[in-house]
C-alpha positions in Angstrom: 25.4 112.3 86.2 26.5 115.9 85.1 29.6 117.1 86.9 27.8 120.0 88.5 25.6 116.8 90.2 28.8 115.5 91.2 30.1 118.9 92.4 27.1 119.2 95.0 27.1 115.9 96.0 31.1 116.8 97.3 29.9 119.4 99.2 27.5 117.2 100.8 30.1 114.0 101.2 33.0 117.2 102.6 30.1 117.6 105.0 29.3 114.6 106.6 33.4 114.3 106.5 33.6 116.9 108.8 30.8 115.2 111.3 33.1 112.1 111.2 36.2 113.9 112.0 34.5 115.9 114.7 32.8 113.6 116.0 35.9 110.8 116.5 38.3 113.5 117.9 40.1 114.0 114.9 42.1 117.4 116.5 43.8 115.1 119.2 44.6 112.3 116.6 46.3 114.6 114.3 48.6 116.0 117.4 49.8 112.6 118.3 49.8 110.4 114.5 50.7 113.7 112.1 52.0 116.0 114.7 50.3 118.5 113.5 49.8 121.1 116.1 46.0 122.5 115.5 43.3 123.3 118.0 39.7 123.1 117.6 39.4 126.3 116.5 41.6 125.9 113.5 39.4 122.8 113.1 36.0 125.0 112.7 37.8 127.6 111.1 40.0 125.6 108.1 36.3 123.1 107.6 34.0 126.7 107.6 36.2 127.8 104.9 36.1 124.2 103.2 32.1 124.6 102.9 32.5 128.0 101.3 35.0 125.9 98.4 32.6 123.5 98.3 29.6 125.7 97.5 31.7 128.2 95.3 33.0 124.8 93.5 29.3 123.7 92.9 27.9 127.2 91.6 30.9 127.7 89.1 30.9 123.3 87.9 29.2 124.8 84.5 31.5 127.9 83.7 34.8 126.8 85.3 35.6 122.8 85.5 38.8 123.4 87.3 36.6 124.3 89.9 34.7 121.1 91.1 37.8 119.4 89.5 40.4 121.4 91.7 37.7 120.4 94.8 37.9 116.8 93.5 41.5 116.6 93.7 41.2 118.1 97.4 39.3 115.4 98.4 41.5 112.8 97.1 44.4 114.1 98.5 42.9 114.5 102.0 41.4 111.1 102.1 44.8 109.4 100.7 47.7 111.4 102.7 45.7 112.3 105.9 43.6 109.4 106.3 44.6 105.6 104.2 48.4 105.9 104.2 48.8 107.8 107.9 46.7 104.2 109.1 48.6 102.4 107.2 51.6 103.4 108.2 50.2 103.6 112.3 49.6 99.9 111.7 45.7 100.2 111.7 44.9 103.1 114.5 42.2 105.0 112.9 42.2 108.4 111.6 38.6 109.7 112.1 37.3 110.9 108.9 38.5 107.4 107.1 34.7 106.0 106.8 33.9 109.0 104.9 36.7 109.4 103.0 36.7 106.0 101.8 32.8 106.1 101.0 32.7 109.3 99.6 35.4 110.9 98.4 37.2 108.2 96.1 34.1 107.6 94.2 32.8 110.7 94.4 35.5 112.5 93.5 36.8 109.9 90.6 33.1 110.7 89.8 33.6 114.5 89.1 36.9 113.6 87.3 35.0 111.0 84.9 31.7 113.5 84.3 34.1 115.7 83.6 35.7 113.8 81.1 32.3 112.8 79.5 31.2 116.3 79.0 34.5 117.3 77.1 35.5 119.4 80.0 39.1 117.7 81.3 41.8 118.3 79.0 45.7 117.8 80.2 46.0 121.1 81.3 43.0 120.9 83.5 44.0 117.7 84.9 47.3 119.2 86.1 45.6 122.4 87.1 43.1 120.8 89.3 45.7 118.4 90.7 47.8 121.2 91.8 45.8 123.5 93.2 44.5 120.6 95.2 47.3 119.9 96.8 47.2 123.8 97.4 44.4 124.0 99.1 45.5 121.1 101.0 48.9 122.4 101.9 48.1 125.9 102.4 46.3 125.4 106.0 49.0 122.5 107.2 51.4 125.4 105.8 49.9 128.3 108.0 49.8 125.6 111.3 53.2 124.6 111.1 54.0 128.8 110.9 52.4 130.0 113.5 54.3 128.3 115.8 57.5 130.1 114.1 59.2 132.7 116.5 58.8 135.3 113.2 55.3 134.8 113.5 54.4 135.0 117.2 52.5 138.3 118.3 52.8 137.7 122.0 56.1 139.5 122.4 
């Protein structure tokens, strides 16, 4: 399969990711496994702007392979550090969005990593390019939670 395929087919398994986490109360588990201290509306917020990635990732898989590649790496990171090792580590209590991640985004975005690879597209460079801005784009919301709750940052004064 081409990597633009593969870069579609993320948007679609990012998708049904989001059901899953939705669905399973993923906002209440990440309060009381991660701490993390989001509301719903960060929830629909952060995922809307996750679907925009994903489509922007799939339009530009032919002209720009960091792209997809960068949306692969997302995936990865998400399903590893916010869904495996946090049940792991919790001794087995599920974080909602595992079922997905586990179907869906290892192979899928290995996938994009390999058709990448196959059509000459993932040099070094690239490789570390898309792994960092992965971890970007995963950081940069967990970032902006954990600020808001800064004094600095409050506009309730």
């Amino acid at each position: 399969m081409s990597l633009q395929l593969w870069a579609w087919l993320a948007l679609i398994a990012y998708t049904l990711h989001i059901l899953e986490e939705f669905s399973f109360d993923w906002r209440n588990w990440a309060r009381s496994v991660i701490s993390l201290p989001v509301e719903w509306s960060d929830f629909y917020l952060t995922n809307a702007a996750v679907v925009v990635l994903g489509f922007a990732q799939a339009q530009m898989s032919d002209l720009l392979a960091l792209a997809p590649l960068s949306f692969a790496a997302l995936m990865l990171i998400n399903a590893t550090f916010f869904h495996v090792l946090p049940m792991i580590v919790s001794r087995g209590r599920f974080s909602p969005g595992t079922f997905t991640a586990v179907l869906f985004f290892y192979p899928v975005g290995f996938g994009m990593f390999f058709a990448a690879a196959q059509e000459g597209k993932l040099s070094g460079t690239t490789l570390l390019g898309a792994l960092l801005t992965g971890a970007l784009l995963m950081a940069f919301p967990v970032c902006l939670l954990k600020a808001k709750g800064l004094p600095y940052f409050r506009q309730a004064r």
